[in-house]
N, C-alpha and C positions, 0 to 999 in steps of 0.2 A: 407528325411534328418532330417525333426523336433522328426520324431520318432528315429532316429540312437544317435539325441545329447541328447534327453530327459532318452534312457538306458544310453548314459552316463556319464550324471547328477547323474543320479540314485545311479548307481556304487558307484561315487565317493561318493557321500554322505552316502552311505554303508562303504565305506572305512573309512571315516573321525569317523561313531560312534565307529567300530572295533576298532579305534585307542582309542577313548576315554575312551570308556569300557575297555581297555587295558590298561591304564594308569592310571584308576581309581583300576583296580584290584592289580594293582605293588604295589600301596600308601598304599593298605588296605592290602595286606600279607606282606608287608616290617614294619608296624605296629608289629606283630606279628613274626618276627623275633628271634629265641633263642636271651638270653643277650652273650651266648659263643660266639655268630659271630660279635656279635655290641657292645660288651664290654660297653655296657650303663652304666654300673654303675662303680662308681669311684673305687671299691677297684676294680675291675675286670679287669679294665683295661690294669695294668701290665701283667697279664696272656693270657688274650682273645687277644692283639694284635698283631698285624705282625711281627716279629722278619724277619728282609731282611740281606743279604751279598752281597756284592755288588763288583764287577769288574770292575766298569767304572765308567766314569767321567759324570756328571749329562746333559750333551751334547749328546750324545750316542742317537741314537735313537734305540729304540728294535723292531725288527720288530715282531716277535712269542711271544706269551705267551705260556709257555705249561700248562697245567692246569693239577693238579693228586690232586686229591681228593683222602681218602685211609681209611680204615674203618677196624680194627684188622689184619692190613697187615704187623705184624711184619715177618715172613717166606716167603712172598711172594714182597712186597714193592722194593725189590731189584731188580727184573727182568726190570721193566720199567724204574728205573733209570741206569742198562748196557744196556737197549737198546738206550739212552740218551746220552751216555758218548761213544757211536759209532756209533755216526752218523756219514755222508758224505757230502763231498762237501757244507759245510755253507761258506758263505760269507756274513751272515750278523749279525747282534743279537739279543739275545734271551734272555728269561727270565723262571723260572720252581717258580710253585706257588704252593704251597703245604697246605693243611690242612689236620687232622685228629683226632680223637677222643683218648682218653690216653689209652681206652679198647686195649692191644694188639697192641699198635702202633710201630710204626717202629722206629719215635725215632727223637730228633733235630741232635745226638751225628750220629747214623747211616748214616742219609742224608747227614749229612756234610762229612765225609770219601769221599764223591762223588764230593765235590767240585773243586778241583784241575783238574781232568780228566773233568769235565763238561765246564770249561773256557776253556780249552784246545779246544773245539770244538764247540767255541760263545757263552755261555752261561756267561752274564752278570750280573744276579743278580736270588739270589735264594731268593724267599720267603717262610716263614714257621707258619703257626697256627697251635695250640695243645688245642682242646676246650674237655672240663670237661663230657660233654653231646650227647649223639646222635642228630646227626641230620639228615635231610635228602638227599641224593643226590643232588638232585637236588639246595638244599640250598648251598649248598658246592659250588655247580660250580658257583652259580650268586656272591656267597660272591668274589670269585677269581678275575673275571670279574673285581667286582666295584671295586679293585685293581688295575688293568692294565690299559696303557696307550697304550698296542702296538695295530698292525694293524690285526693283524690276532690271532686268541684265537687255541689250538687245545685241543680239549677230549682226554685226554691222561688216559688210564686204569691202575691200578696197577698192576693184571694181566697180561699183555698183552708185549710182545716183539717188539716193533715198529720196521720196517726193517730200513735198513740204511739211506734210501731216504727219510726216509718219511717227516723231515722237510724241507725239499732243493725243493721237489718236493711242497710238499704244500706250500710253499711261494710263489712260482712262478702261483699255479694254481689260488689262491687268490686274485689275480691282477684280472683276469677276470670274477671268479665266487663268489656267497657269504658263499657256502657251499658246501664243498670237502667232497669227500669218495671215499673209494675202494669197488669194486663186489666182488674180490675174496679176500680169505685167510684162511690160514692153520687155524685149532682148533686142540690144542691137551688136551686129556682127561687122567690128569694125573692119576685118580680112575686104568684103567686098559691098561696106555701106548697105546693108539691108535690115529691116527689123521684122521681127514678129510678135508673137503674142506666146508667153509663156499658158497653158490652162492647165491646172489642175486637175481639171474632168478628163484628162486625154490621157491615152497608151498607159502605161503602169505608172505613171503620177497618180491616179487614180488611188492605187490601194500604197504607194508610199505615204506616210505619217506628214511627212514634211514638204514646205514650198517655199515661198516665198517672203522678205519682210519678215524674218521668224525674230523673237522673241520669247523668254521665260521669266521667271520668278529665281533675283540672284539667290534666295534662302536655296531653291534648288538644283541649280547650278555649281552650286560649292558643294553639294553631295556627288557632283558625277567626276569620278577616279581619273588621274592624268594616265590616260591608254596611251598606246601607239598604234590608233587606229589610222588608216592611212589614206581610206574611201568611205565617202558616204559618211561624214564625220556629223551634219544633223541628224542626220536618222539613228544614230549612234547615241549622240546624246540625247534624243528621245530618247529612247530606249534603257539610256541608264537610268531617268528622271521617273521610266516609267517603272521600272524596278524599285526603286526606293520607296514611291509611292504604294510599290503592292497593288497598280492599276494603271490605267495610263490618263495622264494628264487631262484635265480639263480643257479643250483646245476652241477659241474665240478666234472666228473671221473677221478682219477690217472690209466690213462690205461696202465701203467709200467707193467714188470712183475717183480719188486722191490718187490711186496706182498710176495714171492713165499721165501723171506728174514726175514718174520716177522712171528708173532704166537701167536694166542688170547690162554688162558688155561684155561681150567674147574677144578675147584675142592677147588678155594680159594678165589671167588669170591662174596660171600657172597650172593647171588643171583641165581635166576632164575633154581631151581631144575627142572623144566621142561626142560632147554635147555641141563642140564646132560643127563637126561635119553635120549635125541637125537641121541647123540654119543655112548652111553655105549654098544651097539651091532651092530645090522645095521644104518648106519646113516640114520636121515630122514629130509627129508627140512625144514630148507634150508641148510643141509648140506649133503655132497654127497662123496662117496669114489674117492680118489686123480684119476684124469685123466692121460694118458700118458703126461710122459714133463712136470709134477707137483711134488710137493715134498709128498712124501708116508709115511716116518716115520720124529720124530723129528732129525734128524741128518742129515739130508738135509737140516734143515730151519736155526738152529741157528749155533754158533760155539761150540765145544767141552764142552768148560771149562761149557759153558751157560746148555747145554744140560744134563751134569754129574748134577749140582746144580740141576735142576728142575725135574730130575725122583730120585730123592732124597727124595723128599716131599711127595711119596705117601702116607706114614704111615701117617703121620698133613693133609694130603688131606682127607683123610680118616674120621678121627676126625673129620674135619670140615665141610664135607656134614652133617654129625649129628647136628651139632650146625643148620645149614643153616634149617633142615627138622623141627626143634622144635622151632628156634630163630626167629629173626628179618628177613624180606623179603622184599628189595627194589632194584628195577631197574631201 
């Protein structure tokens, strides 16, 4: 028994440095902050700060944050906001936090066109930064963070087609877990109109932390330190969430097959040329050709009007693996 309390004693005192070194590394990268996220200096501050719209009364509690960071997503930024403006079954509120970069941005003028349909379906207040300078991923999401007050944070891609469910189901999984994801979901590759099936069960997805649809708990989200990590920016922020915790997260699957409604895309993502070449012939893990009782081309997954816009972009898809193969590379 004196051996079983002394591992842990141990532990915890293991736990308690992880924590400190973790909150000594926050102070010393939040030091180092761009001025476009922290608008430190007085003339900057009119441009670098948050410009909000707001739908509700300062009583309101919000329960979702959505988080989209966006990075020269003027041609592409729109898909995640129609998948935003059609969601299902909300019953509570929410909030869409937005920053991005001026290189090829989507725009304050664009976003806003989506306001009306977005309250329409709980969306309470829209926030919006437009910084001067690149920054990185992962800075983007912590900046959102230290903004929000709600209960649940979700990674929301600019790419990416969220299915209907997915905030209504993530609220609800939240309650019990501190970080949600899905296993399965469509990838479609707009370079040569093909999709497949993302699994989690395949090639080293397997023993990665993270997939799809992720979400956390914003209380722990504002503990993970603005880095300059530059890949693999969820698994990162697992990893910070799982340090502070002194364990790793409590992680909750959406076993819906609502996935089978939604659509990550390759080709405007600024990111990860490796995971194009996955798709672009035979798929390889962790992605895999659609199963029976799965959706096989884009025109299963999304609706009409969605599906005509995005095989639209191959020619600017096109273009843009180029920029992606010579440019900037973070994930």
């Amino acid at each position: 028994m004196k051996t079983h309390r002394s591992i842990k004693q141990q532990k915890k005192i293991k736990q308690q440095r992880e924590r400190k070194r973790l909150a000594q590394e926050k102070k010393k990268l939040e030091r180092e902050i761009p001025k476009s996220l922290t608008g430190d200096k007085a003339e900057e501050n009119k441009r670098h700060s948050w410009k909000s719209w707001k739908a509700r009364s300062n009583n309101d509690k919000v329960e979702l944050t959505c988080a989209l960071p966006m990075y020269r997503a003027k041609d592409i930024g729109w898909l995640a906001l129609e998948s935003l403006c059609r969601q299902e079954d909300i019953d509570f509120k929410w909030e869409l936090s937005i920053i991005e970069e001026e290189e090829e941005c989507m725009g304050e003028d664009a976003i806003l066109h989506y306001k009306k349909r977005l309250e329409e379906v709980g969306c309470v207040n829209i926030s919006y930064k437009l910084l001067d300078e690149w920054v990185p991923l992962c800075q983007k999401w912590c900046s959102i963070a230290q903004e929000s007050d709600s209960f649940g944070y979700l990674l929301v891609a600019a790419d990416c087609y969220s299915h209907p469910k997915r905030l209504a189901q993530t609220s609800r999984l939240l309650q019990d877990y501190e970080w949600v994801q899905s296993k399965l979901g469509p990838f479609y590759n707009i370079e040569n109109n093909s999709q497949s099936i993302y699994d989690r069960n395949l090639g080293r997805a397997a023993k990665h932390p993270c997939s799809l649809n992720m979400s956390t708990r914003t209380e722990l989200m504002k503990e993970v330190p603005f880095g300059i990590r530059r890949r693999s920016v969820d698994g990162w922020i697992y990893d910070k969430i799982s340090l502070y915790l002194g364990r790793e997260p409590l992680v909750g699957y959406n076993e819906s097959d609502d996935w089978k409604r939604g659509v990550d895309t390759n080709g405007f993502n600024n990111i990860s040329v490796g995971r194009g070449q996955k798709l672009i012939k035979k798929p390889e893990p962790p992605f895999r050709d659609p199963m029976e009782g799965e959706p096989a081309i884009l025109e299963e997954v999304v609706p009409l009007d969605i599906y005509e816009r995005i095989i639209s972009l191959k020619e600017d898809a096109l273009k843009r693996i180029g920029f992606i193969e010579h440019g900037i590379g973070e994930e």
